[in-house]
C-alpha positions as CSV (number, residue, x, y, z in Angstrom):
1,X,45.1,-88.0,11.8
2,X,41.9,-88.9,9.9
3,X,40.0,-87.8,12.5
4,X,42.0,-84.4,13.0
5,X,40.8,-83.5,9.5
6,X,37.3,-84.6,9.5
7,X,37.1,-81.9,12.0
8,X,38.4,-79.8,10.5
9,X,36.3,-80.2,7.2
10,X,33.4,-80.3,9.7
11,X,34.7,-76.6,11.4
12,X,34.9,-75.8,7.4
13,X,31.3,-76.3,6.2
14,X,29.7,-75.0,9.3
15,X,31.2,-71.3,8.5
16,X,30.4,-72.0,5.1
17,X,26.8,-72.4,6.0
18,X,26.7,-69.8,8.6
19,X,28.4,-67.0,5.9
20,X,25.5,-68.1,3.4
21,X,23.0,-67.8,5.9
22,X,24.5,-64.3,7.0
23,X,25.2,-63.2,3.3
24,X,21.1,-64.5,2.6
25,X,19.8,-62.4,5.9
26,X,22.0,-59.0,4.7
27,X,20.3,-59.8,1.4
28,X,17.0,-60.1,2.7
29,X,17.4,-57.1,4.7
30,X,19.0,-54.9,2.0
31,X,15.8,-55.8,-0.7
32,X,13.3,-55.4,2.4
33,X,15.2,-52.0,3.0
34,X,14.8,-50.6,-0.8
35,X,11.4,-51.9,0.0
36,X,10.3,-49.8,2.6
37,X,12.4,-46.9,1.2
38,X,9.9,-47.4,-1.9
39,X,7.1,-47.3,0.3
40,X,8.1,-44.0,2.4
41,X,8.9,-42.4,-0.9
42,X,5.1,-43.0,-1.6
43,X,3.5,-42.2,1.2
44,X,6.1,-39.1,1.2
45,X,4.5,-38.6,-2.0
46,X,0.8,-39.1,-1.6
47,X,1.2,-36.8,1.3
48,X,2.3,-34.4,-0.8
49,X,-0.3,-34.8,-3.2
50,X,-3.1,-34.7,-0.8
51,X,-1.8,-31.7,0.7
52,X,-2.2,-30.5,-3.0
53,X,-5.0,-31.4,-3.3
54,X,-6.6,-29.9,-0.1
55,X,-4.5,-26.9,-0.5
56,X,-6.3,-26.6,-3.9
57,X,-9.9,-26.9,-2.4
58,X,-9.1,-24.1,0.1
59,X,-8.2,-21.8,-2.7
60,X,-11.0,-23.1,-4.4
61,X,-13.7,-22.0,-1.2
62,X,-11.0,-19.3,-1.0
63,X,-11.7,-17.9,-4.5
64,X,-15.5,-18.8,-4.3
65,X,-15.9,-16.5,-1.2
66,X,-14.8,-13.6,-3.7
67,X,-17.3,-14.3,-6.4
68,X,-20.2,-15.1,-4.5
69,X,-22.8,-12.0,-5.1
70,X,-26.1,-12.3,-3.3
71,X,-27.8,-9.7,-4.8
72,X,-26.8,-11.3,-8.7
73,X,-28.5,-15.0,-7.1
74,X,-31.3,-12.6,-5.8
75,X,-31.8,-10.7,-9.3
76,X,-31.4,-14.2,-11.1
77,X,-33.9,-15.9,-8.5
78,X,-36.8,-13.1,-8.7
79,X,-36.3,-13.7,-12.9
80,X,-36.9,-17.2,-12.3
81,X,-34.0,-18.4,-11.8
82,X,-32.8,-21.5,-9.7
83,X,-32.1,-20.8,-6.3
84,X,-30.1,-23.9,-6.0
85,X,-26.7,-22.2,-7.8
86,X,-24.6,-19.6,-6.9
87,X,-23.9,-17.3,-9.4
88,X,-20.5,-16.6,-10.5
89,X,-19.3,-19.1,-8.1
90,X,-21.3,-21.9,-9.3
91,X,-18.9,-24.2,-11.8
92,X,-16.1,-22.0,-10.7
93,X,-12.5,-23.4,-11.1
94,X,-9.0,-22.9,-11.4
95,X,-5.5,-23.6,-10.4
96,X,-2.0,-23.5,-8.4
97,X,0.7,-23.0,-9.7
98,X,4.8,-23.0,-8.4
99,X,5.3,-19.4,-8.5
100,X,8.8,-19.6,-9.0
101,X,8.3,-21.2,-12.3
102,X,4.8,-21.4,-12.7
103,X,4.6,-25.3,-12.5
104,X,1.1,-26.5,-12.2
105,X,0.1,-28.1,-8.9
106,X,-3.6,-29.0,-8.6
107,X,-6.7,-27.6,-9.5
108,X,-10.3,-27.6,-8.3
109,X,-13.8,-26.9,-9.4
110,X,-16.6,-25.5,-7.4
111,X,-20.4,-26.8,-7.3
112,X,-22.7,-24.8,-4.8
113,X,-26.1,-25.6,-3.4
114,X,-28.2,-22.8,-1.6
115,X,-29.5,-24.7,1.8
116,X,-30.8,-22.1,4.0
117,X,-34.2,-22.5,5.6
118,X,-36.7,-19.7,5.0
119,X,-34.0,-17.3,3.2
120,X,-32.3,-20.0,0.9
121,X,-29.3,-17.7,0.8
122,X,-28.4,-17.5,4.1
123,X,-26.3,-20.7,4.1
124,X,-24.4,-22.2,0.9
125,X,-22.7,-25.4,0.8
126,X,-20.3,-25.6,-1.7
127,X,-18.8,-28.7,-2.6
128,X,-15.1,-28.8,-4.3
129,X,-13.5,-31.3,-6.0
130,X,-9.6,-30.9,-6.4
131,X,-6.7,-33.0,-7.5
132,X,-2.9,-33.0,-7.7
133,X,-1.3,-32.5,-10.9
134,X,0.5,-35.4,-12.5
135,X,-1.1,-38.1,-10.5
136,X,-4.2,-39.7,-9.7
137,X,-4.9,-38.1,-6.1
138,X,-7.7,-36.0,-5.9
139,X,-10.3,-35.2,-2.8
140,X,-13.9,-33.8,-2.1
141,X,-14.6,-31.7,0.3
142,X,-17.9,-29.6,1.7
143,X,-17.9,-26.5,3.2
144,X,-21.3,-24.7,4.7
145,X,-20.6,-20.8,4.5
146,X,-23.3,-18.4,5.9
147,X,-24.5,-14.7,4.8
148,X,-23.8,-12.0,7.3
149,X,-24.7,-8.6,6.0
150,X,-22.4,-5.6,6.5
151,X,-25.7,-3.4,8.7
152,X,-26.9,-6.2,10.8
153,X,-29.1,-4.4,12.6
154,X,-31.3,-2.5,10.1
155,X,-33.1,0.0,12.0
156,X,-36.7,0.9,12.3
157,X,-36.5,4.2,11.4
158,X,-36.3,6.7,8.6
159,X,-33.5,9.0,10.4
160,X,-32.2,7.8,13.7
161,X,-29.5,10.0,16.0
162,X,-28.4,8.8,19.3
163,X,-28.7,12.1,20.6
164,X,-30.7,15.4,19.7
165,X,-32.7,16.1,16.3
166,X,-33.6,19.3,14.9
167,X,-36.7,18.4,12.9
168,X,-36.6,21.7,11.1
169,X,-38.8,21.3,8.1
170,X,-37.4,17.6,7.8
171,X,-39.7,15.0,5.7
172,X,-39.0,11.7,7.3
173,X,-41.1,9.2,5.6
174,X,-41.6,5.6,7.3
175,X,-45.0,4.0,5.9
176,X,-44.8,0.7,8.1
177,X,-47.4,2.2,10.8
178,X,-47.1,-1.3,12.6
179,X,-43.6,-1.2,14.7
180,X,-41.9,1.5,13.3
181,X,-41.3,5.5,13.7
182,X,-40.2,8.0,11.2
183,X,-37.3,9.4,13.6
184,X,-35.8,8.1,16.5
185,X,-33.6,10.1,18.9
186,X,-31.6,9.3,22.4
187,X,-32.3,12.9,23.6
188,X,-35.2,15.4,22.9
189,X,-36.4,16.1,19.2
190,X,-36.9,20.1,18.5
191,X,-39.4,21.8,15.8
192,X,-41.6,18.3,16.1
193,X,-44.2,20.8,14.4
194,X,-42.1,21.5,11.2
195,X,-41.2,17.5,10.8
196,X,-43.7,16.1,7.8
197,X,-44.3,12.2,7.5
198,X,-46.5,9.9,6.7
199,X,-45.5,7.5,10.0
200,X,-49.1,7.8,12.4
201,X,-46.6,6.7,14.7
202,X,-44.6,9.6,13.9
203,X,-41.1,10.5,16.4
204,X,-39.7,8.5,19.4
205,X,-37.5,10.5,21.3
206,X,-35.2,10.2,25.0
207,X,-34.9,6.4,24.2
208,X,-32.3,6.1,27.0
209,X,-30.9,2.6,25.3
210,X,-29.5,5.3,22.6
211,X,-28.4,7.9,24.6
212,X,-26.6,5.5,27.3
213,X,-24.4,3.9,24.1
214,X,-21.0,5.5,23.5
215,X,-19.8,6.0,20.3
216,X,-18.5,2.6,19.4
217,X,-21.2,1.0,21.0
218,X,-23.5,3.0,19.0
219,X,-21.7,1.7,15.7
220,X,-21.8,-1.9,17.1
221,X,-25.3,-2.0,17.8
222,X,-26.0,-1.3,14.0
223,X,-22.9,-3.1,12.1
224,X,-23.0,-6.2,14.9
225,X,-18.9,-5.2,14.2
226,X,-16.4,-2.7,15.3
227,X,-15.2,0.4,12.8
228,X,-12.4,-1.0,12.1
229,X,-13.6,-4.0,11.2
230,X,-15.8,-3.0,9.0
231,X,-13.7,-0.4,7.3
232,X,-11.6,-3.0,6.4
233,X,-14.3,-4.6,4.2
234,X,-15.3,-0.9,2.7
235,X,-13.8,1.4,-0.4
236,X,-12.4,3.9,1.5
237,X,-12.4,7.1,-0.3
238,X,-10.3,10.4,0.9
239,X,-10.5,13.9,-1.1
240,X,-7.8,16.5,-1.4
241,X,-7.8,19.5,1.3
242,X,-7.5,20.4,4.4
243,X,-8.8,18.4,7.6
244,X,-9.4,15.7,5.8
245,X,-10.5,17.2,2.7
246,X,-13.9,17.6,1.1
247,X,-15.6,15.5,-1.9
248,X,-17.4,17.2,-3.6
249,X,-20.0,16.0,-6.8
250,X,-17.2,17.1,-9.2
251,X,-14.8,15.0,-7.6
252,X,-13.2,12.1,-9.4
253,X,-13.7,9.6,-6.4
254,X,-17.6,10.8,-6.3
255,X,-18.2,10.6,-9.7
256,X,-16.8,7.0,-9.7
257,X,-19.4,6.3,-6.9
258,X,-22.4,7.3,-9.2
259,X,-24.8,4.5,-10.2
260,X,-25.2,1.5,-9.0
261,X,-23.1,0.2,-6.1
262,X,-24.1,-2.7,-3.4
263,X,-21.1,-2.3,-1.5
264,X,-20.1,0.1,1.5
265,X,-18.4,3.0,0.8
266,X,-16.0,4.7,3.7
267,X,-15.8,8.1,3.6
268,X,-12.6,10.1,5.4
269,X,-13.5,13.6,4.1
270,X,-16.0,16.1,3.8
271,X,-19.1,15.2,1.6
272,X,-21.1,18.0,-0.3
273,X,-22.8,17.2,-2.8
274,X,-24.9,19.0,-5.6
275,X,-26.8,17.9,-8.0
276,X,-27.8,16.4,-10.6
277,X,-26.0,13.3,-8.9
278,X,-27.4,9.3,-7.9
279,X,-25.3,7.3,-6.1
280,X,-26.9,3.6,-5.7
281,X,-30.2,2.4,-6.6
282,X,-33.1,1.1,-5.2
283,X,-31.7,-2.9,-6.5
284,X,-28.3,-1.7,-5.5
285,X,-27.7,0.9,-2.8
286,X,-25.2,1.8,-0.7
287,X,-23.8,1.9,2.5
288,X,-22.2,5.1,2.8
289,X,-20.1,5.8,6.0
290,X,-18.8,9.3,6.6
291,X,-15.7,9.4,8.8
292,X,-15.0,12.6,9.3
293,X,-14.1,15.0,13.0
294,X,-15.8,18.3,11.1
295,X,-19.1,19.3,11.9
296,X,-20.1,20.5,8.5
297,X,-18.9,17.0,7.0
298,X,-21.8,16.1,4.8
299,X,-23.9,18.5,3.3
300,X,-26.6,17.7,0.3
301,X,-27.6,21.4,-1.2
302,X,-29.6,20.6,-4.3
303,X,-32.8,19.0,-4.6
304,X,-31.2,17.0,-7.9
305,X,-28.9,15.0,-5.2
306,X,-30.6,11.1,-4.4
307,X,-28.9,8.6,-2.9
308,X,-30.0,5.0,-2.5
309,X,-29.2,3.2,1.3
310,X,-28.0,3.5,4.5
311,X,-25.9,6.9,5.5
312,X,-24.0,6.9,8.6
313,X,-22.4,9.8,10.1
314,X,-19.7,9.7,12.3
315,X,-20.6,12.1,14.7
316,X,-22.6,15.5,14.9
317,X,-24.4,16.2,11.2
318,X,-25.3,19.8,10.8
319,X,-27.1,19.9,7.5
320,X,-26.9,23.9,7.2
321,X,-30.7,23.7,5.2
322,X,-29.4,21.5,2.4
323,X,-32.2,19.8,0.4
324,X,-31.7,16.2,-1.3
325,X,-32.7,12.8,-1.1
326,X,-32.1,9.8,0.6
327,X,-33.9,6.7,-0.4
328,X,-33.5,4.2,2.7
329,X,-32.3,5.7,6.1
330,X,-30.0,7.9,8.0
331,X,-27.9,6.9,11.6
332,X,-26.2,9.8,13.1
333,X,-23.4,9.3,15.7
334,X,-24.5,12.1,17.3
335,X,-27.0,14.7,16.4
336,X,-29.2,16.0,13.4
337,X,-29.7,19.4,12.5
338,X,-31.3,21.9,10.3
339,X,-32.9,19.3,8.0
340,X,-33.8,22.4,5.5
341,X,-36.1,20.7,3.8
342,X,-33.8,17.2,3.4
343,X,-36.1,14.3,2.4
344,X,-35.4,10.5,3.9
345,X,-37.4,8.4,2.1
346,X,-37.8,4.3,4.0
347,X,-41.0,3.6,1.9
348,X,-39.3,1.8,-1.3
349,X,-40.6,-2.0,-0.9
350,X,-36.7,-3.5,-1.5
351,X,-34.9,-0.9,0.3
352,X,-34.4,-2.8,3.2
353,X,-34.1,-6.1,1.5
354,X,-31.5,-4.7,-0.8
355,X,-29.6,-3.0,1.9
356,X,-29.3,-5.8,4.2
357,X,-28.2,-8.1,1.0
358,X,-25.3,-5.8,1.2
359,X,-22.5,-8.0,2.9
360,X,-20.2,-11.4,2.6
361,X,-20.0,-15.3,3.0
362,X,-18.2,-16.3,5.9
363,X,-17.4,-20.3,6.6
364,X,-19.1,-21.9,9.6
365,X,-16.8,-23.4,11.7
366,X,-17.3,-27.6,11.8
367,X,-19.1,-27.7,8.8
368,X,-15.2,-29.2,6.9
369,X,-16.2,-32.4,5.3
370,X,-14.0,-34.5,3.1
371,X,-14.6,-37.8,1.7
C-alpha cells in the first residue's frame, strides 16, 4: 500500500515539473516572440525612414536639376566668382510632405561642387544630405550630373541649308577664316556674286553629307536629339489664324519673347516680324525653332528686327527680300531664298559660347553614391 502511493506521489511531481517546465518554455517563447515583434517593428520602421530619407534626396537632385542655370554660374564665374558652387542650386533645400494632410516627411539640403576637367561646368557633383522626420535616420548621397546643351552640334557656319541657297544680296558674316565658311549648302549656291562677307573662305556648297540627310536626320545631326524630344524641353508658342497661324511683332506671345531669353523657343506658326523688336542677347540668346508646313513661315521685313542665336527652320525658308538681323546663325531644313539684304552676323566673341550654354543637367548613370 505504501508503495502504491509513493508512486503515485512520484507520477505526481514529475507532471508537476514537466507543466513548470512547459509553462517556463511558453513563457520564454511568448517574451522572445514580443521580442522579435519589437524588432520587425523597427526594422519595418527604419525601412521606412530610410526610404524617407532617400526619397527625400531624389527630390532634392530632383529639384536641383530645375534650378541649376549655367549661364547664371557662367555670369557669376567671369565676375569673379567661385566656380566651385552652383548657383541657385547651391544650399538648396526643402521638403516632403503627406499630401493628404500635409504631414512632414523628410527634408534634404543640397551642396554642389563643379568637377569638370577643362570646362568646370560640364560635370556637377552634388552632394545631398536628407533625413526622416521625427527620428534620427538621415543619409548622404552623391550624384555626378553632366551638361548637355540643347544644339550639340554648333555649326561652322553663318547660314547653313541642307539644300539650295539663293545668296541674293545676303551678308553672311563668319570672321573665323581658319575652319569655317560663311554659308554652307547640300546643293548648289545661286547669285554667289551678290553674297557679301568677310569669311576668305567664303561659301561651301554640294556638300553631299547635307544633301544625303533626310529631314530628321538633318535635325539630329545638329540637336544630337529627335524633334520631339527636343520640343518637349522648348516653349512652344502657337499664334491665332489659319494654317497654323502667324505671330507677328504685335503679338502677345512675341512680345513676351523680347529681351533676354537663354532658353529654346518652338515655334508652330508663321513668324513675321517688324521692327523695332530684340529677341535674346548676345549673354542670353535663343534658340528659336520654327515649325511650320508654309513656305512664307518666317519673314524679318524691317531693318529694326535683331535677334540673338540659333534660328532653325523647319523646312523651305523663302525670305521674300526681308531685311533684319540675326546675331549667331541660321540652319534651314531645306532651302534659303531671297536673302534681300538679311544680315547673319557669327562674329560676336560669346555667341557660340552663349548658345551652346543653352541646355540641361542630366544624371550620369553609376555615379549613385550613398554613405
Amino acid at each position: 500500500m505504501f508503495q502504491s502511493n509513493y508512486r503515485m506521489n512520484e507520477k505526481g511531481s514529475v507532471t508537476l515539473i514537466m507543466t513548470v517546465l512547459i509553462l517556463f518554455s511558453l513563457s520564454l517563447i511568448s517574451v522572445f516572440s514580443a521580442r522579435i515583434g519589437v524588432i520587425e517593428h523597427r526594422i519595418t520602421a527604419n525601412h521606412y525612414r530610410a526610404k524617407q530619407a532617400y526619397e527625400a534626396a531624389q527630390a532634392g537632385i530632383a529639384a536641383s536639376l530645375t534650378q541649376i542655370d549655367r549661364n547664371q554660374i557662367q555670369t557669376a564665374i567671369d565676375g569673379g566668382g567661385s566656380a566651385t558652387n552652383c548657383g541657385k542650386a547651391d544650399g538648396l533645400s526643402g521638403s516632403l510632405t503627406q499630401q493628404h494632410n500635409n504631414e512632414l516627411l523628410s527634408t534634404y539640403a543640397i551642396t554642389c561642387t563643379a568637377i569638370g576637367a577643362g570646362d568646370p561646368l560640364k560635370q556637377i557633383q552634388l552632394s545631398v544630405s536628407s533625413s526622416a522626420s521625427g527620428s534620427n535616420s538621415s543619409q548622404n548621397f552623391q550624384q555626378v550630373i553632366e551638361f548637355q546643351p540643347i544644339l550639340a552640334n554648333v555649326p561652322p557656319a553663318a547660314l547653313t541649308a541642307r539644300t539650295t541657297i539663293d545668296g541674293l544680296d545676303l551678308i553672311a558674316n563668319n570672321s573665323n577664316p581658319t575652319d569655317h565658311v560663311a554659308i554652307w549648302a547640300g546643293d548648289v549656291i545661286s547669285n554667289k556674286s551678290t553674297i557679301i562677307t568677310d569669311n576668305p573662305n567664303g561659301v561651301a556648297e554640294s556638300d553631299s553629307s547635307l544633301l544625303n540627310l533626310n529631314s530628321s536626320d538633318f535635325f539630329a545631326n545638329f540637336f544630337g536629339s529627335s524633334m520631339t524630344s527636343v520640343k518637349a524641353r522648348a516653349t512652344v508658342v502657337k499664334c491665332n489664324g489659319p494654317g497654323g497661324g502667324t505671330c507677328r511683332d504685335t503679338s502677345s506671345q512675341i512680345t513676351a519673347l523680347a529681351g533676354d531669353r537663354g532658353d529654346i523657343v518652338w515655334l508652330t506658326s508663321r513668324l513675321h516680324l517688324k521692327g523695332p523688336i530684340t529677341i535674346g542677347s548676345e549673354s542670353k540668346p535663343v534658340i528659336l525653332i520654327i515649325d511650320n508646313p508654309a513656305n512664307n513661315k518666317f519673314e524679318l521685313n524691317d531693318a529694326q528686327v535683331f535677334i540673338h542665336g540659333a534660328v532653325y527652320v523647319n523646312g523651305n525658308w523663302d525670305n521674300k527680300n526681308g531685311t533684319g538681323t540675326i546675331y549667331g546663325l541660321v540652319i534651314v531644313n531645306g532651302s534659303f531664298s531671297k536673302g534681300g539684304g538679311l544680315t547673319i552676323d557669327y562674329t560676336a566673341k560669346n555667341t557660340v559660347t552663349n548658345i551652346e550654354a543653352i541646355g540641361a543637367y542630366y544624371q550620369i548613370a553609376g555615379t549613385w553614391r550613398d554613405f
